[in-house]
C-alpha positions in Angstrom: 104.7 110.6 125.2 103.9 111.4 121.4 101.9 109.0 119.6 102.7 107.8 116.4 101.1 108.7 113.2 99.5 106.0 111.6 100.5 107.5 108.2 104.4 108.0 107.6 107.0 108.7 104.9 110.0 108.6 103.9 111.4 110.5 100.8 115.0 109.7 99.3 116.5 111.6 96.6 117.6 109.4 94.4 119.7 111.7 92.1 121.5 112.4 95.1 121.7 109.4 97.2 120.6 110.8 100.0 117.7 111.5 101.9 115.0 114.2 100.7 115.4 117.3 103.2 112.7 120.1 104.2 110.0 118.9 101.7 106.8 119.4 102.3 104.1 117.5 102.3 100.0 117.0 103.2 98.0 114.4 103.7 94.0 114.0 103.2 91.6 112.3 103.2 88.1 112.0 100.8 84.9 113.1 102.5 82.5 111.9 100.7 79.7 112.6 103.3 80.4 116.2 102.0 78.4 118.5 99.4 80.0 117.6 97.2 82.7 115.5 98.2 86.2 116.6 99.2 89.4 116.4 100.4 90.3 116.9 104.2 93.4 117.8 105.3 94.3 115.1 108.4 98.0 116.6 108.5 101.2 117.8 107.2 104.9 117.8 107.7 108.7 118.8 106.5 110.9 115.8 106.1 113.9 115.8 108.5 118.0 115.3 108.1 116.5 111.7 107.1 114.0 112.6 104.7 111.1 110.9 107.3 108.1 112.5 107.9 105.9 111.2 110.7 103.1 114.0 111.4 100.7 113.0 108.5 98.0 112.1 110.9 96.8 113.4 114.0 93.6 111.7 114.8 92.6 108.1 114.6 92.4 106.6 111.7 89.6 105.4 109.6 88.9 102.8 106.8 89.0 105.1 103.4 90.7 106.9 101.1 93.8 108.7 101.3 96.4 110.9 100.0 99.7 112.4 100.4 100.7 115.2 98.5 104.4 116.1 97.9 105.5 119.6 97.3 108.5 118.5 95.0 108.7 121.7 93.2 109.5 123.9 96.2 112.1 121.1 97.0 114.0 121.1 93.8 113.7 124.8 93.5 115.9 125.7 96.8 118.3 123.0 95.3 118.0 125.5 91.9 117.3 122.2 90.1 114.4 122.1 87.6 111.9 119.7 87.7 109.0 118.0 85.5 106.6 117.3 88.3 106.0 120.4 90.7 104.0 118.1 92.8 103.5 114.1 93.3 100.5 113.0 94.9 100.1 109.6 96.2 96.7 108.3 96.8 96.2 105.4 98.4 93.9 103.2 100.7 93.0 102.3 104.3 91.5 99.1 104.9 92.4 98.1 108.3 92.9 101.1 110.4 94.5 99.6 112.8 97.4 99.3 111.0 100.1 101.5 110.3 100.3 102.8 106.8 104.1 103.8 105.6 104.2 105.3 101.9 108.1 105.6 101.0 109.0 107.8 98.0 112.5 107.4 96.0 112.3 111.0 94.2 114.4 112.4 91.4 113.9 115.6 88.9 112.0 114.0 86.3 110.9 110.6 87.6 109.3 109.0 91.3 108.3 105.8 92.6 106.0 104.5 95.6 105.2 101.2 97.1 103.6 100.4 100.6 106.4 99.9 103.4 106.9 98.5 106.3 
């Protein structure tokens, strides 16, 4: 049996009303016990038929920072749609790593929102 990443998504086109296909996405995590400091990659994914991606993490997870980023201009390209932001990062933090972390993204060409889900 596969265990769950703690760190999920779930990306929704909103210019289409449907869920955000095939786009990927990374997410890290800051080192700062690093010379110098840096992002680590903890893991990636494609979004599936319903825009949910659940292979952002594939260790345990630890109290720090965080972030996702969203490869939005690969995804609007194979759409042939033009876009202002190319990518959409999402940073964000763990302070309890024992719970689970969902970071939702409602996405259209020239505009984005985020907000901690459930």
């Amino acid at each position: 049996m596969n265990k769950r990443s703690p760190i999920t998504s779930h990306v929704l086109d909103v210019s289409l009303g449907k869920p955000a296909t095939n786009l990927s996405c990374r997410c890290e995590k800051w080192n700062d016990q690093t010379t110098p400091p840096q992002w680590e990659k903890v893991g990636e994914g494609v979004t599936d038929k319903d825009g949910r991606v659940e292979t952002l993490h594939s260790s345990e997870l630890v109290r720090g920072l965080y972030r996702i980023e969203f490869l939005t201009g690969s995804y609007f390209e194979n759409r042939k749609i033009s876009t202002f932001y190319p990518t959409v990062t999402v940073n964000f933090e763990v302070v309890n790593a024992k719970e689970h972390y969902h970071v939702p993204l409602l996405l259209s060409p020239y505009g984005y929102s985020t907000y901690r889900g459930s």
